[in-house]
N, C-alpha and C positions, 0 to 999 in steps of 0.2 A: 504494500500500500504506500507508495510514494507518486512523489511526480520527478519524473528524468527532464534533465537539461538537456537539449539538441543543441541549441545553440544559444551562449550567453550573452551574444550582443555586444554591445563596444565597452558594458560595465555593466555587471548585477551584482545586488547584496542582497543580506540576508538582514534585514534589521526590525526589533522590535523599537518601544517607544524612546529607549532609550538605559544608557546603563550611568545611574546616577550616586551619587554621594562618595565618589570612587578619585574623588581629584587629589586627598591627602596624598596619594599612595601613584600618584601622577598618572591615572587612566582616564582620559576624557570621555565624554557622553553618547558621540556616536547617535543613532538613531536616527529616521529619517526626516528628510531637509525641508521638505514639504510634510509636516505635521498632518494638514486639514485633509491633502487627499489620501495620505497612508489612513488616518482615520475612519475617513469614508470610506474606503476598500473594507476595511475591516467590516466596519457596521452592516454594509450591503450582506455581507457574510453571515452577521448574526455572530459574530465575534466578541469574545471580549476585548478591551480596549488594549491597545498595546500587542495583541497576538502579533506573531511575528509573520512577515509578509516580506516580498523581496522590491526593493529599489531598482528601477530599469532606467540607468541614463542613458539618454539620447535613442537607444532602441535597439532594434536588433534579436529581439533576444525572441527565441522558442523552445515551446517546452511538452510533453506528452506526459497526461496523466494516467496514472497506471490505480485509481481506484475512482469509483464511482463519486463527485464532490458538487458544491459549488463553487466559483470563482468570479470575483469583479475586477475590474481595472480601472483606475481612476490615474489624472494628472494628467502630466504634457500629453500633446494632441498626436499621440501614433496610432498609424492605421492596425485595428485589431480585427486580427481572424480568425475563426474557428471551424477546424477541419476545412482552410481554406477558402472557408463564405465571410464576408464582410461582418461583424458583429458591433455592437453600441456599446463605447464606454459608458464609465457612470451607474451601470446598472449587475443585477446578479446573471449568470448563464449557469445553468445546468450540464456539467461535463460526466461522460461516460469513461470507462475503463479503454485505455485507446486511444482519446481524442488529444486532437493535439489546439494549442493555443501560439500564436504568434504576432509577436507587436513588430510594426514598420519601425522608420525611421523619422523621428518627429518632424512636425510641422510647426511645431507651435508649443511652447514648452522646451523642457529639459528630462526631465525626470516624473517619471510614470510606476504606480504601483500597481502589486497584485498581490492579491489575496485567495486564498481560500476557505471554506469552512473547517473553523476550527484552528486555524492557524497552522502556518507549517509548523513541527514536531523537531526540533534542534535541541540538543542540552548547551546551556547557558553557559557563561564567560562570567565571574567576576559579577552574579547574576542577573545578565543581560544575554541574550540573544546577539547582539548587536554588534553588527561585522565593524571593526575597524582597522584600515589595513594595515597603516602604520605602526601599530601596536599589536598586530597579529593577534588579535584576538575576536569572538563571536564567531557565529555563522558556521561555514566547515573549515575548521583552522584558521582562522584568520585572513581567508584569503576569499578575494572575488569565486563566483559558480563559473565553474568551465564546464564544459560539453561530456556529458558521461554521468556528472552528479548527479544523485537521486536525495531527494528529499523527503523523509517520512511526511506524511503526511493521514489522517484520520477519514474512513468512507462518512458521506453524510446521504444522506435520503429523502432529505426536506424539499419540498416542490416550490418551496416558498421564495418568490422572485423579489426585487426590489429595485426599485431606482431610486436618482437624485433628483429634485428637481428643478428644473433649470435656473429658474434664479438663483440657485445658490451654490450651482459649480462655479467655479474661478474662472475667471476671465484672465489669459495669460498675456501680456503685453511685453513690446520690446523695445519699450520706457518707462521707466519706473519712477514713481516718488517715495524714498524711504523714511520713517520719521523717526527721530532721530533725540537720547537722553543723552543730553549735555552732561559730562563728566566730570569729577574733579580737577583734572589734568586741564581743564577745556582754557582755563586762564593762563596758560602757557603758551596758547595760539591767541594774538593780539586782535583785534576789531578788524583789520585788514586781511589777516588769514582766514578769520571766520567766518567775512561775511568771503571771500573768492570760494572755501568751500562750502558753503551754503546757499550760494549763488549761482553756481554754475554749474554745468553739465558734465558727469563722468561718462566712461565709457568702459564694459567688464572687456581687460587682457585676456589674451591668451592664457594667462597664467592665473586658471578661476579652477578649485576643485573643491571636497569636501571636508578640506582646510581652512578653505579660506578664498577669497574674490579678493586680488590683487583691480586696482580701477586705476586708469590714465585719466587726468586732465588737468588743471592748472597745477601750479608745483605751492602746495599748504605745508608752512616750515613752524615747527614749534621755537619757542625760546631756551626748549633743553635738546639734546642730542642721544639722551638715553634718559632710564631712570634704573633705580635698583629692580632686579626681576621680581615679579608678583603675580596673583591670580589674574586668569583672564575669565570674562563670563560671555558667554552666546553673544554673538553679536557685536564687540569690542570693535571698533576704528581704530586700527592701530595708524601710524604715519608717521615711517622709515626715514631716515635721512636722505631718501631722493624727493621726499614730499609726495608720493604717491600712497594714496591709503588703501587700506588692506581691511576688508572685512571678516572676520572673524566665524566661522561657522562649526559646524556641530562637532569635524576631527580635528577640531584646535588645537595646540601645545596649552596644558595647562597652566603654564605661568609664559611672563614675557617683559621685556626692560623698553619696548619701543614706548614713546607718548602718545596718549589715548585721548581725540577731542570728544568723546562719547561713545553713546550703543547702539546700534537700529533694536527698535522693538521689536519682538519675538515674532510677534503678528507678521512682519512682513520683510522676514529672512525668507519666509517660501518665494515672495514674490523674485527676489534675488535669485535663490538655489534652482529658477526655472529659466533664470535669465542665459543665453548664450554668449560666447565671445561678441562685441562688437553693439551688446547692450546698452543701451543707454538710462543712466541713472542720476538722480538729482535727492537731495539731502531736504528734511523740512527739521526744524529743532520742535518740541514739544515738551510738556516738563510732567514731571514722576504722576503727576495727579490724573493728567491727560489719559499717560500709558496703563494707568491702574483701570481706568475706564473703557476704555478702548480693549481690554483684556475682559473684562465682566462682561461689555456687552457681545462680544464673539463669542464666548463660549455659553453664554445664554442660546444666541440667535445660532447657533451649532445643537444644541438640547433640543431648542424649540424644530429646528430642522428637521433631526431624527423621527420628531413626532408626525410630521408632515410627510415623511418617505413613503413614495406611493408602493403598494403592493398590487404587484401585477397578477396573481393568481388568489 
């Protein structure tokens, strides 16, 4: 009862919601980058939160199930097929022993989830699920799914369909505004540094992964060249001594001595972690009280969603 990998695509993991309270001991969090649709896969599933499902960037990837299940796909816009016929993200399918499941190459987006019922079946890392490569740890070994893998995974029987509905899938775009908590450090970048990066337009490098989103564009210089190393948390703007900033995501280095002008809010690192080379991004400041609200009312309007999920049978 697994499902076999045919083909892994240009990157698959294995990650659950995340492997947490693990930073003493220098293992960062992991989990995937797009929270809301890993989420959503699950849910469709009838999962519980966090079961572990696999990240597909960019695409590529196919896979044949070898027991009778359900399965969603939710995120970036790759063409999904099933036993070769066109199928609808967003929603549950019904897979047999044999059928095989294949996502294209995105259109639109980065990174694209799947799930099944009940979650895939992995023993846990340091307990998480959760592939990180750097650190060689979660998922099988620590290391990305190649072609051959099998995955336990549990038979399900349930007829019970479901989708998202359309209001409330993401709209992925390829310019972003991120918002942005001013730091302590942020008095180290003077009114003229602040406002060039809070005013202008970035653009995601070549050199974007699930490390971190290196951005090009004006050159934002602090008044220090280092500081002593310390924690870093989700999100962090670091900015290096070429003045280019570096965002901070989920396989972060747990500590770091670069200067921090702030955080992007948690809400909308997906928006980033879907963004492509060549993306275009723009900073808004906002202050703690903002982000504390802007976090209640999403995962309200995430609850209330669940409630709203149509059942197709």
């Amino acid at each position: 009862m697994s499902v076999k990998i045919i083909n892994p695509g240009i990157l698959a993991l294995l990650q659950d919601a995340g492997r947490f309270g693990k930073h003493q001991i220098g293992l960062t969090n992991g989990g995937p980058m797009d929270p809301l649709a890993f989420h959503w896969a699950n849910r469709l599933c009838e999962n519980e939160p966090g079961a572990t499902a696999i990240e597909v960037s960019v695409g590529g990837l196919k896979l044949q199930v070898n027991v009778d299940t359900r399965v969603a796909v939710t995120g970036g816009e790759m063409p999904l097929k099933i036993n070769g016929a066109e199928a609808e993200r967003w929603q549950t399918h019904i897979l047999k022993s044999g059928d095989t499941l294949e996502l294209g190459y995105t259109t639109n987006g980065c990174r694209a989830y799947i799930a099944v019922a009940g979650g895939f079946q992995v023993d846990p890392s340091f307990g998480s699920t959760a592939t990180v490569v750097r650190e060689s740890l979660g998922g099988f070994d620590g290391a990305p799914l190649k072609a051959g893998d099998e995955i336990a995974c549990n038979p399900d029987t349930s007829e019970s369909l479901w989708q998202v509905p359309e209001d409330e899938r993401p709209e992925y775009s390829n310019e972003i505004t991120l918002r942005v908590i001013p730091g302590y450090q942020e008095h180290t970048f003077d009114r003229v540094q602040q406002r060039l990066f809070f005013h202008n337009t970035f653009e995601v490098s070549e050199r974007c992964d699930r490390m971190g989103y290196r951005l090009t564009g004006p050159q934002v210089v602090s008044s220090i060249e280092g500081i002593l190393s310390e924690g870093i948390c989700l999100g962090a703007i670091q900015v290096p001594a070429d003045g280019q900033p570096i965002v901070l995501m989920n396989d972060r280095q747990t500590i770091g001595g670069y200067p921090k002008i702030g955080s992007v809010l948690s809400l909308d690192l997906a928006k980033l972690a879907q963004l492509m080379p060549g993306g275009k991004v723009n900073f808004s400041a906002i202050t703690i009280d903002c982000a504390h609200n802007a976090l209640n009312l999403a995962h309200s309007r995430f609850g209330a969603a669940q409630l709203e999920a149509v059942e197709e049978n």
